[in-house]
C-alpha positions, 0 to 999 in steps of 0.5 A: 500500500506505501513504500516499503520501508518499515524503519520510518514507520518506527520513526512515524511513531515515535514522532507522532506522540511528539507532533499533532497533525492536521488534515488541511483544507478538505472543503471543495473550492467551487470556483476551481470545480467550475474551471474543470468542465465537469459533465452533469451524470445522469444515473442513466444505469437505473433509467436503461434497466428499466427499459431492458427489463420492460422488454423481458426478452430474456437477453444479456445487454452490455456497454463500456466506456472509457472516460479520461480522469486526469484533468487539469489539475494534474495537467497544470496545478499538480496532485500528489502521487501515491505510493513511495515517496510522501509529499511527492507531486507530479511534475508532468503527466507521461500518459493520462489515467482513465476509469474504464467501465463495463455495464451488464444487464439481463433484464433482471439484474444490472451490474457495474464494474469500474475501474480506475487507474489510482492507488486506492479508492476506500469505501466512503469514497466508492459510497459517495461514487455510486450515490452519483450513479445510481438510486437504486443499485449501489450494491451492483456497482464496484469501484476498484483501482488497479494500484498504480503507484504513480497515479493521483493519490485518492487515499490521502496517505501520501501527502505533505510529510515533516521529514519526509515521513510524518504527515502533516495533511492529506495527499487528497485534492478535494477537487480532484477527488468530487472530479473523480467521483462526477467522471466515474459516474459519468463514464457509467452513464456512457457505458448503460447508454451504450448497452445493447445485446451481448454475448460473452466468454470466459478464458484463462491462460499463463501470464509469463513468470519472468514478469513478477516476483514475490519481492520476500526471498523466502517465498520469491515464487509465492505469487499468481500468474495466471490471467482471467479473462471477460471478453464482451462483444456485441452479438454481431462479434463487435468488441465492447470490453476486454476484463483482464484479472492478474495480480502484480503491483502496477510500479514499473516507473517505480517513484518517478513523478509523472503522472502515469497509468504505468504498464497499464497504460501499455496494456491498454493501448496494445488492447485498443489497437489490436482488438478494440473496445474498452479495456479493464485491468482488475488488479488480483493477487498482489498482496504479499507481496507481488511486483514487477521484475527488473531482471535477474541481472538486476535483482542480484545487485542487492537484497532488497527490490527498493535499492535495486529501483533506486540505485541500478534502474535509469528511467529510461530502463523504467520505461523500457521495463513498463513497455515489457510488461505492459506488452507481454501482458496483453499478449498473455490476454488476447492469448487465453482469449484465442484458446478459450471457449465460444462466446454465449449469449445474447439469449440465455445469459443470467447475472446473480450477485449478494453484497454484504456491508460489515465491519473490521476489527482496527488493530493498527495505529497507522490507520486509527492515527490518520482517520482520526485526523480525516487524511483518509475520508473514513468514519471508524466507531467505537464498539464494544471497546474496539475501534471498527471500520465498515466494509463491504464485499460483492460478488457476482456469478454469471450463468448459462441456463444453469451453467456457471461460467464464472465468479466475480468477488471483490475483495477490499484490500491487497490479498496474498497469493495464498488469499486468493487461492482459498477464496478460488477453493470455495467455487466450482466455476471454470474462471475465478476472477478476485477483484481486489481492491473493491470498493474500498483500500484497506491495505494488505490481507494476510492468512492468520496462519502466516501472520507471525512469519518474518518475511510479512513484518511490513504488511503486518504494518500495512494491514487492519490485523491478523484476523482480516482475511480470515473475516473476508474469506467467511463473508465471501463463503457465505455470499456465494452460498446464498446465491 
């Protein structure tokens, strides 16, 4: 979820006890919103339901869109970045970062997924995201970011530091955050707007192993690399959307200061060309902890991944990296594409999906410190004694008559490699897709039985507790079994 450098995070705590901490201006100020050139959104997703459900025809509706969210106050004012370095603001924007939004509907159930090409995206936020979308359905709607590490800090932890490790305000734009919120329900309307009758197919194939690495040496091969695909297409064959599933932490460019949607970006524009349509990246298994490789060569020059980035990656062996895998990525794609199944649909294709709102045990004093002082936007309470953040988990299944062809379920952290491998045991579909993290940042997910090994001494620093995973994997069994 940050840099990995668990000695400031000692030195964080110390300090705090020395220092108070303010959370800055959190008000939007309207004139500079009014600067932007906002679209109006519409919650077209509720009006387009009711048209395909008054039709009853029994077929499955599908549209995407693809709306920039960088905006000019990334291109001309500047927004800190997430990830590494506090306090770092972009310097220029190498490439702009969108959300991407696939719309589904049966007739019966409509169904929103989105992505957005930021750090993290946390729950009250994704709360007030969908009540710009929707009236009706917030609970058929999930925002994820694909945790790119140098695109806008949407958490807040990355924000002015005293000695570059102590936070002092927030790293969230409040601008910037009410733009984001109006683009991404604006791009939902496009995608419902564009709905129209669909067939699908699920496949799944190898991501090359040289292009991630479990950055522990203890468990350097503990990682997932296999990609899960969603292919949309009109009945006609015409591409809508391509959803790609696959764990790895988007930070090739490591901490430059360009604003960038990293080897994403690569991944998407190869898509577009080469196939068309909207592309999704729906971050998986990178919890634990997942990355890119620099190489053998490079990963022998020193113990630690942070020193090999700063001390023997040039930019421009950054860029050349985030081309590598941004490329090998959407081969690996159109690959399990090319070798999977027939496409189904438009008649016969069913949605199913449960959503659960529930609450976390708060055992770290990262984030009880820093929402407590509103540099997240988070309401924790008091319960009982413990200090709790409300969550929540979906999951969506999709049918062919009484086939299942795949489950969906989204997870509001970073899950470890062995996370998502549970939560793939507890469902008997073809293709497994983990959506992490889903409508909320709640930072990394650990099994209870791994908790105490030395190799996770910085996700323990960066995660609610040990119980965590353990509460994920029981609500996603009990949502599964109640469809």
């Amino acid at each position: 979820m940050a840099s990995r450098t668990p000695w400031t995070l000692a030195a964080f705590a110390t300090l705090a006890l020395a220092f108070g901490a303010c959370a800055g201006s959190m008000q939007v100020n309207q004139k500079k919103m009014a600067t932007l050139n906002l679209p109006t959104p519409t919650k077209a997703m509720d009006k387009v339901h009711d048209t395909i459900a008054a039709k009853a025809d029994g077929m499955l509706y599908a549209g995407a869109a693809m709306v920039d969210i960088t905006t000019d106050l990334a291109r001309k004012d500047g927004i800190y970045l997430g990830g590494f370095d506090m306090g770092r603001k972009n310097t220029g924007v190498r490439d702009p970062v969108y959300a991407h939004v696939l719309f589904l509907d049966d007739g019966k159930v409509p169904f929103v997924l989105v992505t957005i090409d930021t750090i993290g995206y946390m729950n009250d936020d994704a709360k007030a995201s969908r009540a710009r979308i929707t009236d009706r359905y917030a609970d058929r709607v999930i925002i994820s970011s694909i945790h790119d590490h140098v695109g806008p800090d949407t958490v807040g932890y990355w924000g002015p530091a005293l000695g570059g490790f102590l936070p002092i305000s927030s790293g969230r734009v409040p601008e910037y955050m009410e733009a984001v919120e109006i683009l991404i329900a604006s791009a939902v309307d496009q995608a419902a707007l564009a709905a129209k009758p669909a067939r699908l197919r699920v496949s799944q194939g190898n991501v090359d192993p040289s292009l991630s690495l479990n950055i522990h040496a203890q468990i350097r091969d503990q990682k997932d690399d296999v990609v899960r695909v969603l292919t949309v297409e009109g009945a006609d064959g015409s591409p809508i959307a391509t959803v790609a599933n696959w764990g790895c932490h988007v930070e090739a460019l490591w901490n430059d200061t360009e604003l960038s949607a990293d080897w994403a970006g690569v991944f998407y524009n190869r898509m577009q060309k080469d196939v068309g349509g909207v592309p999704l990246f729906i971050e998986g298994a990178l919890g634990g902890l997942v990355t890119i490789n620099p190489g053998d060569a490079k990963m022998a020059l020193e113990p630690e991944i942070m020193e090999v980035f700063l001390k023997h990656m040039t930019q421009d062996e950054r860029i050349a990296l985030r081309d590598k895998i941004g490329n090998a990525f959407a081969d690996a794609v159109q690959a399990a594409v090319k070798a999977g199944p027939a496409p189904v649909g438009p008649a016969g294709v069913t949605l199913l999906s449960a959503n659960k709102v529930f609450q976390f045990p708060v055992k770290n004093w990262i984030f009880e410190y820093m929402g407590n002082r509103s540099m997240f936007k988070r309401k924790l309470q008091t319960v009982k004694g413990t200090l709790m953040m409300t969550s929540e988990i979906t999951v969506l299944q999709i049918r062919k008559g009484t086939e299942i062809l795949l489950d969906l379920t989204s997870v509001p952290g970073e899950p470890a490699p062995t996370v998502v491998a549970e939560l793939d045991k507890m469902s008997d579909a073809p293709v497994k897709f983990t959506m992490a993290l889903g409508n909320d940042e709640v930072g990394y997910m650990v099994r209870e039985e791994d908790w105490n090994l030395p190799q996770y001494e910085y996700e323990r620093t960066m995660s609610l507790g040990k119980t965590t995973a353990t509460i994920v994997m029981n609500i996603v069994r009990e949502l599964r079994n109640a469809l």
